[in-house]
N, CA, C and O atoms as a GROMACS GRO file, in nm:
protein
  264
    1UNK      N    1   0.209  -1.009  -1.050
    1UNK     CA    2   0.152  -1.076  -0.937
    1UNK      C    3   0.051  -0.982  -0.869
    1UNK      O    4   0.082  -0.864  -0.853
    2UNK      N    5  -0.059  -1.024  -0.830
    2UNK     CA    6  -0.173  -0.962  -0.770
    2UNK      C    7  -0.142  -0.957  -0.631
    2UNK      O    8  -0.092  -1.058  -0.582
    3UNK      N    9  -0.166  -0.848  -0.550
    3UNK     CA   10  -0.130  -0.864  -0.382
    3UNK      C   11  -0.277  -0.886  -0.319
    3UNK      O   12  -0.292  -0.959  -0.220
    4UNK      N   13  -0.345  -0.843  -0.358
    4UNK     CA   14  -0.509  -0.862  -0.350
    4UNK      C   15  -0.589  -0.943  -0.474
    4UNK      O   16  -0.576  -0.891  -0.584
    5UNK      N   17  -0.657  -1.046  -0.468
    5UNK     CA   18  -0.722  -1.110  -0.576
    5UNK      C   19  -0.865  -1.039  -0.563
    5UNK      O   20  -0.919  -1.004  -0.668
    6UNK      N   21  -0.942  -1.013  -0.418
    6UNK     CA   22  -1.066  -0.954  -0.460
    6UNK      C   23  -1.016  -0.839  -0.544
    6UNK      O   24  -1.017  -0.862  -0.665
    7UNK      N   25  -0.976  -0.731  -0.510
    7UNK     CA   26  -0.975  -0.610  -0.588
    7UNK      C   27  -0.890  -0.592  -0.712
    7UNK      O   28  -0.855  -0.483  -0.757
    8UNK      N   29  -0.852  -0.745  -0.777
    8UNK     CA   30  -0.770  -0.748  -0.817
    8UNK      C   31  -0.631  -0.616  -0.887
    8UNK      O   32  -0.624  -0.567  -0.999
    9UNK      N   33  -0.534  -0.593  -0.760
    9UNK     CA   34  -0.462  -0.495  -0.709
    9UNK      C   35  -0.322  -0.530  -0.747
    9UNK      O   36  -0.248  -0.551  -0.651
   10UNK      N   37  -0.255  -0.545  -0.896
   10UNK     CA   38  -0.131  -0.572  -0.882
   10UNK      C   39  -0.014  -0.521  -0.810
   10UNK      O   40  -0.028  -0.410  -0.759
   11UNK      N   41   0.099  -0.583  -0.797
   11UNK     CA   42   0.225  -0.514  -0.698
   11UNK      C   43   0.229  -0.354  -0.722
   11UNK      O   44   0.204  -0.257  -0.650
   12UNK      N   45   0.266  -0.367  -0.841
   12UNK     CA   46   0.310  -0.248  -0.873
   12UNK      C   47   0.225  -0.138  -0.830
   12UNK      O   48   0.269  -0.042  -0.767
   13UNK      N   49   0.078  -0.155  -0.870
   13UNK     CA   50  -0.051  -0.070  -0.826
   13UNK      C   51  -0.029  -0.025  -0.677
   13UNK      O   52  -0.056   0.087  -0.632
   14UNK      N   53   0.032  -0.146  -0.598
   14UNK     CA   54   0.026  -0.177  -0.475
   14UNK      C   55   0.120  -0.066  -0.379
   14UNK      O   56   0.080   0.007  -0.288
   15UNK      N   57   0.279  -0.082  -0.446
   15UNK     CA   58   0.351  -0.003  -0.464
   15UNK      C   59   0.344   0.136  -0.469
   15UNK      O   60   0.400   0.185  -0.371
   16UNK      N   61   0.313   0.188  -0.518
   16UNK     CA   62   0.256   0.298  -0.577
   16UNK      C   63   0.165   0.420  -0.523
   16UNK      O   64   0.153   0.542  -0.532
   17UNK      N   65   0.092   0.267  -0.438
   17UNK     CA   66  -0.028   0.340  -0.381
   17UNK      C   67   0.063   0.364  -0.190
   17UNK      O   68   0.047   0.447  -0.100
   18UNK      N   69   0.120   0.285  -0.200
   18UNK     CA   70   0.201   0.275  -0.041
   18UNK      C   71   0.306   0.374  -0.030
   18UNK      O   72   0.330   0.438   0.073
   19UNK      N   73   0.367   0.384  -0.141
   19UNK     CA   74   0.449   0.522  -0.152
   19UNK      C   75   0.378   0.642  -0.153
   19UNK      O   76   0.450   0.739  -0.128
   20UNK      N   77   0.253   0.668  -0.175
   20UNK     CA   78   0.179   0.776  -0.214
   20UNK      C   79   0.130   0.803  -0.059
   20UNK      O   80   0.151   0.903   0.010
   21UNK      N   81   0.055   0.675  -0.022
   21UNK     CA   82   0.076   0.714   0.088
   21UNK      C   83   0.130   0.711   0.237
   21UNK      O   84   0.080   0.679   0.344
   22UNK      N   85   0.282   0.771   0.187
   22UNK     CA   86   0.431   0.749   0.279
   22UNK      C   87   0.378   0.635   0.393
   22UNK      O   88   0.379   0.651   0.515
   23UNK      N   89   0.331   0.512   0.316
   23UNK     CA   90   0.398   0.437   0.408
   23UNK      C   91   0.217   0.323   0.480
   23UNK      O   92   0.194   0.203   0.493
   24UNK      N   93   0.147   0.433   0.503
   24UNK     CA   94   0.048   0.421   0.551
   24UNK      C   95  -0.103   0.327   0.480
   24UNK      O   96  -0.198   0.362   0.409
   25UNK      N   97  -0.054   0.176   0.556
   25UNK     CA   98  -0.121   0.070   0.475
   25UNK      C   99  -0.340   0.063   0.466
   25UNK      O  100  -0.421   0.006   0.393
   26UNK      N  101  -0.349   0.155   0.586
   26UNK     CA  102  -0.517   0.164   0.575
   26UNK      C  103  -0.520   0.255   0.447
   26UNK      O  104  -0.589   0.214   0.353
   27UNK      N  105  -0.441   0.395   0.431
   27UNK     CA  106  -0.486   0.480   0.347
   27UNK      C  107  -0.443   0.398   0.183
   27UNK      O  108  -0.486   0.428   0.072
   28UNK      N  109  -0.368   0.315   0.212
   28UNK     CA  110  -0.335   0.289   0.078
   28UNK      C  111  -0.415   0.158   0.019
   28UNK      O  112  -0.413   0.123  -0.099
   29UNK      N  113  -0.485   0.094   0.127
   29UNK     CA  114  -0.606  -0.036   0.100
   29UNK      C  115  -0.723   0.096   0.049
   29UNK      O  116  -0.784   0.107  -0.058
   30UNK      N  117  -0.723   0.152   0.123
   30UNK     CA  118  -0.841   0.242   0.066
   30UNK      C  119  -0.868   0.314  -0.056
   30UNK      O  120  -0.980   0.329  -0.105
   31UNK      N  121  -0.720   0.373  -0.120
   31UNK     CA  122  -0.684   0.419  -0.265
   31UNK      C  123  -0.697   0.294  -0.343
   31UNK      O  124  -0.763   0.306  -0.447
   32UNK      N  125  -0.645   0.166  -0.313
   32UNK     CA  126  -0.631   0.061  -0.399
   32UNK      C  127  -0.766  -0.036  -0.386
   32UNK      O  128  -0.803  -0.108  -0.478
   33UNK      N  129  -0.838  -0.028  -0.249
   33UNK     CA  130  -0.958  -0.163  -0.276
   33UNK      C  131  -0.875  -0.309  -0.174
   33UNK      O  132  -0.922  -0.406  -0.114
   34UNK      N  133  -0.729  -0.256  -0.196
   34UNK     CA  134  -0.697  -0.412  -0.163
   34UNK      C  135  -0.745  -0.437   0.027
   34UNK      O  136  -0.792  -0.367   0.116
   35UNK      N  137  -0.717  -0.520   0.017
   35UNK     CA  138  -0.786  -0.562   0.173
   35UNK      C  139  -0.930  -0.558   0.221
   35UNK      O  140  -0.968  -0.620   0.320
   36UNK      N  141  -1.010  -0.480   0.144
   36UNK     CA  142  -1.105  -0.473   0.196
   36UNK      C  143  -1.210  -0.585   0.118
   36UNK      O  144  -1.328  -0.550   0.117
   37UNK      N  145  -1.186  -0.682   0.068
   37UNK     CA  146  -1.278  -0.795   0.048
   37UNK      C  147  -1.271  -0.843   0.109
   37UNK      O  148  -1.299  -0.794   0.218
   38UNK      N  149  -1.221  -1.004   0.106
   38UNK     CA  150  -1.215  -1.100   0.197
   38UNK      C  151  -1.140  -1.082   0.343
   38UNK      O  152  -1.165  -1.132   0.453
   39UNK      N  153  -1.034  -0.985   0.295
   39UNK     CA  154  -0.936  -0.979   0.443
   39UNK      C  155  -0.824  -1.035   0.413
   39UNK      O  156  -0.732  -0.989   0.480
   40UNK      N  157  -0.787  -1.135   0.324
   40UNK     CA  158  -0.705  -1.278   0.338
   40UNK      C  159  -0.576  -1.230   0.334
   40UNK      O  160  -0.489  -1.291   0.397
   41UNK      N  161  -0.547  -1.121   0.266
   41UNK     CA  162  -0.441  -1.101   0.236
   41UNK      C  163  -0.370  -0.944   0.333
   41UNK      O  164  -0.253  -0.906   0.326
   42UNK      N  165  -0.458  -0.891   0.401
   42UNK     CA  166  -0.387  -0.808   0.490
   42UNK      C  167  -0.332  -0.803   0.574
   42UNK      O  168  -0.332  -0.702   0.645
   43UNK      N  169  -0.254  -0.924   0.603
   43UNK     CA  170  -0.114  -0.941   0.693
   43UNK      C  171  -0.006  -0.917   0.592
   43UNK      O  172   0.094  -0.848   0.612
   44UNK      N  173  -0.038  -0.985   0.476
   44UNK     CA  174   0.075  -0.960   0.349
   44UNK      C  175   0.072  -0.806   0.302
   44UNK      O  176   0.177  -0.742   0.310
   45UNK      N  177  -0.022  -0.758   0.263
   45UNK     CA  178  -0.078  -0.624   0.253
   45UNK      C  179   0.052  -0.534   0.370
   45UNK      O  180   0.142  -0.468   0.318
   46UNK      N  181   0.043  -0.545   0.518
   46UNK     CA  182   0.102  -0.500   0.654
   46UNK      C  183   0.242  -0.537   0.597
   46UNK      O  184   0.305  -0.461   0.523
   47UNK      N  185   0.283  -0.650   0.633
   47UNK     CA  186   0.430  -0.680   0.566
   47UNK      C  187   0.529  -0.651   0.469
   47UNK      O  188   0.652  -0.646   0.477
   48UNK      N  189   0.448  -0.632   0.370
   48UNK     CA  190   0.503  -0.538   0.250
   48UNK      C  191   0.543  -0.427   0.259
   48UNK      O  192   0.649  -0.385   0.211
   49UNK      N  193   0.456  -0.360   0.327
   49UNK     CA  194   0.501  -0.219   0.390
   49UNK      C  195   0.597  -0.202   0.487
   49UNK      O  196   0.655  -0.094   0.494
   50UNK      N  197   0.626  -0.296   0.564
   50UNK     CA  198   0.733  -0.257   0.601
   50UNK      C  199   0.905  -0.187   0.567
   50UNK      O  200   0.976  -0.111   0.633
   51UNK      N  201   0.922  -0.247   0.448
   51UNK     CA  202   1.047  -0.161   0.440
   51UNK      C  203   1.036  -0.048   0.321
   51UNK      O  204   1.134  -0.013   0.255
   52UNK      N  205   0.882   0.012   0.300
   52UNK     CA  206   0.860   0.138   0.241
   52UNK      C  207   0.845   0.203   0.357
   52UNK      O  208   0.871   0.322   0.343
   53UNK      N  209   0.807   0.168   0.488
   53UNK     CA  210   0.787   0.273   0.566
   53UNK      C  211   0.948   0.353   0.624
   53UNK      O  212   0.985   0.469   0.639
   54UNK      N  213   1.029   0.179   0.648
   54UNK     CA  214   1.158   0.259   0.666
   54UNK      C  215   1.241   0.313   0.585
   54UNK      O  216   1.358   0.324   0.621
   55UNK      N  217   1.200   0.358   0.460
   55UNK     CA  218   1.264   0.439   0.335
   55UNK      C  219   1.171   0.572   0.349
   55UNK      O  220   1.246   0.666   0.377
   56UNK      N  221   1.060   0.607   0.341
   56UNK     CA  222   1.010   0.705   0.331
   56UNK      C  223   1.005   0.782   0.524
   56UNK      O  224   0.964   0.741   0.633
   57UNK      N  225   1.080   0.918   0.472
   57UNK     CA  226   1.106   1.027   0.620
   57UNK      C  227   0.979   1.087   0.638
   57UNK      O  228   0.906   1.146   0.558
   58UNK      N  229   0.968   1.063   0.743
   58UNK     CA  230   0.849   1.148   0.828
   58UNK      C  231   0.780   1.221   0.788
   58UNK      O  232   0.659   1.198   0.780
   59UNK      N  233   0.845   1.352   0.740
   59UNK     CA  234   0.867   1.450   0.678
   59UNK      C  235   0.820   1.512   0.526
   59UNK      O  236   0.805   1.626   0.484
   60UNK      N  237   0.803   1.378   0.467
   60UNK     CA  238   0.810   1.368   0.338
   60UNK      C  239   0.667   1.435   0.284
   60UNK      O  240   0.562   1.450   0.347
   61UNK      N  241   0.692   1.465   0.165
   61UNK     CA  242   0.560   1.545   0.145
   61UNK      C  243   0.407   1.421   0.082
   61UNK      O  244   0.425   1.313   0.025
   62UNK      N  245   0.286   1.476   0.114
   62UNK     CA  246   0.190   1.416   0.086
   62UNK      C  247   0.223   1.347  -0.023
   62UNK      O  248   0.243   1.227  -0.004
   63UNK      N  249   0.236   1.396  -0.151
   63UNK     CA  250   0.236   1.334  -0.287
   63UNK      C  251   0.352   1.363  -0.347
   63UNK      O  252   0.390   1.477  -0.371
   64UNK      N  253   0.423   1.243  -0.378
   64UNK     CA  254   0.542   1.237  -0.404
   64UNK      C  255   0.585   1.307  -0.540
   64UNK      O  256   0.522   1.268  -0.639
   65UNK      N  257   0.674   1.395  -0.560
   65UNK     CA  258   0.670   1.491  -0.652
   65UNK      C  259   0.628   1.584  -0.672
   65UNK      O  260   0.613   1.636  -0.782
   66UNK      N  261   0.587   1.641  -0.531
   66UNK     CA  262   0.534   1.764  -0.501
   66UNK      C  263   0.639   1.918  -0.445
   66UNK      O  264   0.583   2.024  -0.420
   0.00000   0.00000   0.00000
């Protein structure tokens, strides 16, 4: 499933990129493309993230596996 159709951005991509960056949905539209076409989908984009943000600690290092 695509979370973004302009940039076409699958979950997983999506995933990935939101964990990378702990949590933080501008830096991770920006690694991935998603959101920044049409817009349509960055409430879903916001929402998704929510329960990576409350799994990943504060703390946590920049890049996961570091």
């Amino acid at each position: 499933m695509y979370v973004c159709c302009c940039a076409a951005v699958p979950q997983k991509t999506w995933d990935t990129a939101l964990e990378m960056a702990q949590g933080d949905v501008e830096k991770a539209c920006s690694a991935t493309g998603a959101g920044l076409g049409c817009g349509g989908c960055r409430e879903f984009l916001k929402t998704a993230a929510v329960p990576v943000r409350a799994l990943v600690p504060p703390d946590a290092p920049a890049r996961l596996g570091s």
